[in-house]
C-alpha positions in Angstrom: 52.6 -37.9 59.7 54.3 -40.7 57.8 56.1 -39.4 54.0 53.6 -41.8 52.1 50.4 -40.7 54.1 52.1 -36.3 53.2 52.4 -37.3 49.6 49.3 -38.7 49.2 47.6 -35.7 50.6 49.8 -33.4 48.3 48.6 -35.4 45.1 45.2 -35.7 46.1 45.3 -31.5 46.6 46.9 -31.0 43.4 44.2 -33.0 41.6 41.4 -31.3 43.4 42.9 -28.0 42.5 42.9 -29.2 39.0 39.8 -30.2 39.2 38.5 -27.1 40.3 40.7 -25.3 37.5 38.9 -27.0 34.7 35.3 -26.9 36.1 32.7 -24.6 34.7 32.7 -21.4 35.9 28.8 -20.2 37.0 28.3 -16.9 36.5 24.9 -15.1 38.1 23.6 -12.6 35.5 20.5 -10.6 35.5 19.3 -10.0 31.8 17.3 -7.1 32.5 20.2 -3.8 32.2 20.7 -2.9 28.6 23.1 -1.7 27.5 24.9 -4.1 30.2 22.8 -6.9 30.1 19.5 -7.9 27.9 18.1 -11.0 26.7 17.4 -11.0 22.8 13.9 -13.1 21.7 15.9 -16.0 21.3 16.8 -16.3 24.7 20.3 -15.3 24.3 21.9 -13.3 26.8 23.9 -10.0 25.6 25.6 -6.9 26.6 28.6 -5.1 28.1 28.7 -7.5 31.4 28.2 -10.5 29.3 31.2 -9.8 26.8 33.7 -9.3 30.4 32.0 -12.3 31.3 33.1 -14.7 28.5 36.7 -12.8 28.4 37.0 -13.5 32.2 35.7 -17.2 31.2 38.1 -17.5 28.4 41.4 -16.3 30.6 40.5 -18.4 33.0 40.3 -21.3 31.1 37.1 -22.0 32.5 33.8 -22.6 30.5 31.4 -19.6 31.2 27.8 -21.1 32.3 25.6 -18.0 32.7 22.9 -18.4 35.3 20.0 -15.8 35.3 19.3 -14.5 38.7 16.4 -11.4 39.6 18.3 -9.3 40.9 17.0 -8.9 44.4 18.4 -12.9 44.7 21.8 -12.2 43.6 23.8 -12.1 46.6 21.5 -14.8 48.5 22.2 -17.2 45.5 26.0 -16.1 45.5 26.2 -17.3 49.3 24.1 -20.7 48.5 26.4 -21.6 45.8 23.8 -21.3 42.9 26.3 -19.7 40.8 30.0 -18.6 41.5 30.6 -15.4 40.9 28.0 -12.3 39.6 28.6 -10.0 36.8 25.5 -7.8 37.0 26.4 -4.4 37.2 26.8 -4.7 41.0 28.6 -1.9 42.9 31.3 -2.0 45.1 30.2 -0.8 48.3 31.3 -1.4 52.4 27.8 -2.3 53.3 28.1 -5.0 50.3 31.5 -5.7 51.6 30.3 -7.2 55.4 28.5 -10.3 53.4 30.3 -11.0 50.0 33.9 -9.6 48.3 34.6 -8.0 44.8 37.1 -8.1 42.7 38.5 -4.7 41.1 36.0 -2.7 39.5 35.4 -3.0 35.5 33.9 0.2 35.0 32.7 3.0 37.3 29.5 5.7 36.3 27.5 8.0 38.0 23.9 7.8 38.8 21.6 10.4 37.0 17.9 11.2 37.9 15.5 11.3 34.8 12.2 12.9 33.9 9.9 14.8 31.4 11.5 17.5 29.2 11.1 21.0 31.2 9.2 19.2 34.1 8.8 21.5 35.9 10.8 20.8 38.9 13.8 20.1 39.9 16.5 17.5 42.2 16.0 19.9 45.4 12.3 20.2 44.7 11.8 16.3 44.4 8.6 17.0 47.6 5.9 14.5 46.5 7.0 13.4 43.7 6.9 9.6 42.4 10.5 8.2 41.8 10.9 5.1 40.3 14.0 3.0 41.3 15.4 -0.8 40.9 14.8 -2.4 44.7 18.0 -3.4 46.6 20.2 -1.2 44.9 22.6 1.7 45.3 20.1 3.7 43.5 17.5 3.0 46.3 20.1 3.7 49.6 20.8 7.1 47.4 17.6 7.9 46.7 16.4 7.0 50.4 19.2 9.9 51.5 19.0 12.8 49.4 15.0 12.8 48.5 13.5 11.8 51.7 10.2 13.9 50.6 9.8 11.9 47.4 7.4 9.4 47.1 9.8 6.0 46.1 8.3 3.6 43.9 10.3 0.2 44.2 10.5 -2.2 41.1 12.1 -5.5 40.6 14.2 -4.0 37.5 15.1 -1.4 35.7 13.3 -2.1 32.7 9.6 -2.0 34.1 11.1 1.1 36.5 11.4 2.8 32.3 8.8 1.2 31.1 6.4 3.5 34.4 8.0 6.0 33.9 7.5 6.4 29.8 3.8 5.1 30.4 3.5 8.6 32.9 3.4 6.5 36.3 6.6 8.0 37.6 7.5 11.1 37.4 11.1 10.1 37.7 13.4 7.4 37.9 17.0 7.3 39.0 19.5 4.9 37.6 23.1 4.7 36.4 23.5 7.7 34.1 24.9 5.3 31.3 22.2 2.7 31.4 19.5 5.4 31.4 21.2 7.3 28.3 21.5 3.8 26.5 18.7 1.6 27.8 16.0 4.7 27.5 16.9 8.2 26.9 17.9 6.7 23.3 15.3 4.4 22.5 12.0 5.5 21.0 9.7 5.0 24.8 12.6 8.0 25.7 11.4 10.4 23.7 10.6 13.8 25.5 12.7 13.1 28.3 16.1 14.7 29.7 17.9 14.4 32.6 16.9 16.5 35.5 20.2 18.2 36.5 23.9 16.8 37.6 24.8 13.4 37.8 24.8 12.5 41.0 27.7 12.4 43.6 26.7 9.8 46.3 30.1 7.3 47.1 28.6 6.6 50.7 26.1 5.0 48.5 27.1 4.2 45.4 30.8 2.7 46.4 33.8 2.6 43.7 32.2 0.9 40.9 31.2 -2.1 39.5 32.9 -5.3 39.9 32.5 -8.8 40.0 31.1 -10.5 43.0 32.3 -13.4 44.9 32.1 -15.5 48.5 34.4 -14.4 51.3 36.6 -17.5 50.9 37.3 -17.6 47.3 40.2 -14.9 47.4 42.1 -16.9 44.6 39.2 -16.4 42.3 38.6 -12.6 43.4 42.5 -11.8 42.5 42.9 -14.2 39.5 39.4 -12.1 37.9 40.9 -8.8 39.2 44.6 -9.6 37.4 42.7 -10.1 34.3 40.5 -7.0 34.2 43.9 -5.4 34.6 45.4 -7.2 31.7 42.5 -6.3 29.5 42.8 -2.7 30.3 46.3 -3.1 29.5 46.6 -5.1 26.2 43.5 -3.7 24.5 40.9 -6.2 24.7 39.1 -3.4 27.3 38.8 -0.8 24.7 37.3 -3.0 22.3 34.2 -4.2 24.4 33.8 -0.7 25.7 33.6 0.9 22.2 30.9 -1.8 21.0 28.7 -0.4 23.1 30.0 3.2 24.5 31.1 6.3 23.2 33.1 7.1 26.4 35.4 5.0 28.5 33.3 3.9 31.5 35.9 2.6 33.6 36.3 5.9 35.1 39.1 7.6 36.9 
């Protein structure tokens, strides 16, 4: 290969890589998690995941262009390119792992069953029963394991999984403990209800935590995002977000 033919090929490279650098940077959202993620009347997209979203945008030096996904899609529109990277609450697990990468996690909380106040029965007496969960989550593969007996309802989010269960069509739900604490045990349509027993300890399941997701191939994204959740932890910026919206820090252990 002649010198002029190599240096054009190094200049064209460095200008795709700048390119790339200065493009948007599509993020796949879901809108339908609160405290993580809601959508206000306006349209406007909110939360936890949407704050590390536009902080990951921001150190990037990327413009943040949120794309809203139902959350049974996410990973299908990941691999088709419709967005670049998912922020949705989206746990870190093996089985995950054989189709997409993550970066490090951004916050890690157990899964908690909830139901009526003094229902009347409890996690190892779940025979029968009608529990409401979010489709093609971790919440399902646990809930498929330890509560085989169960009658599982399947919903295409969380909200309308709450939304049964306050209306008296469930007679329990299982969900991250945090989002079910903040998106219903504290709202009015939570009134009455508790939850039934330990959090849940299901890792085969329910992975390391959350983190963000990405294609095999884009390693240089996956540890560029994962350097900067570590520098938010470490300068503060962490703390911040968290305590908007938590009284505990959810990163975990």
């Amino acid at each position: 290969m002649s010198i002029k033919k190599l240096l054009f090929m190094v200049v064209a490279f460095t200008l795709a890589s700048a390119a790339a650098q200065a493009a948007p940077l599509r993020v796949g959202v879901e809108g339908a998690y609160p405290p993580f993620s809601w959508k206000e009347p306006d349209g406007t997209l909110k939360g936890f995941d949407i704050d590390v979203a536009y902080e990951v945008c921001k150190r990037l030096q990327r413009e943040c262009v949120l794309v809203e996904q139902e959350w049974d899609g996410m990973i299908p529109a990941l691999l088709s390119r419709k967005f670049d990277t998912i922020i949705a609450s989206m746990s870190i697990t093996e089985e995950r792992k054989k189709k997409i990468d993550f970066t490090e996690k951004y916050y890690d909380t157990p899964p908690g069953i909830v139901a009526k106040k003094n229902a009347g029965f409890s996690q190892s007496n779940m025979a029968g029963k009608r529990l409401g969960v979010q489709r093609a989550t971790t919440h399902q593969c646990t809930a498929e394991k330890m509560f085989p007996g169960a009658e599982l309802v399947l919903y295409a989010s969380q909200e309308e999984v709450f939304q049964d269960l306050a209306s008296g069509r469930l007679d329990a739900q299982i969900s991250d403990s945090l989002q079910a604490s903040e998106g219903f045990l504290k709202q009015d349509m939570g009134k009455g209800f508790a939850f039934l027993g330990d959090m849940i300890s299901d890792p085969g399941c329910q992975g390391v935590g959350a983190g963000f997701a990405v294609r095999k191939k884009d390693t240089l994204l996956r540890d560029a995002m994962s350097a900067i959740i570590k520098g938010m932890r470490d300068d503060g910026t962490y703390k911040i977000l968290n305590d908007k919206y938590f009284e505990i820090d959810v990163y975990g252990k």
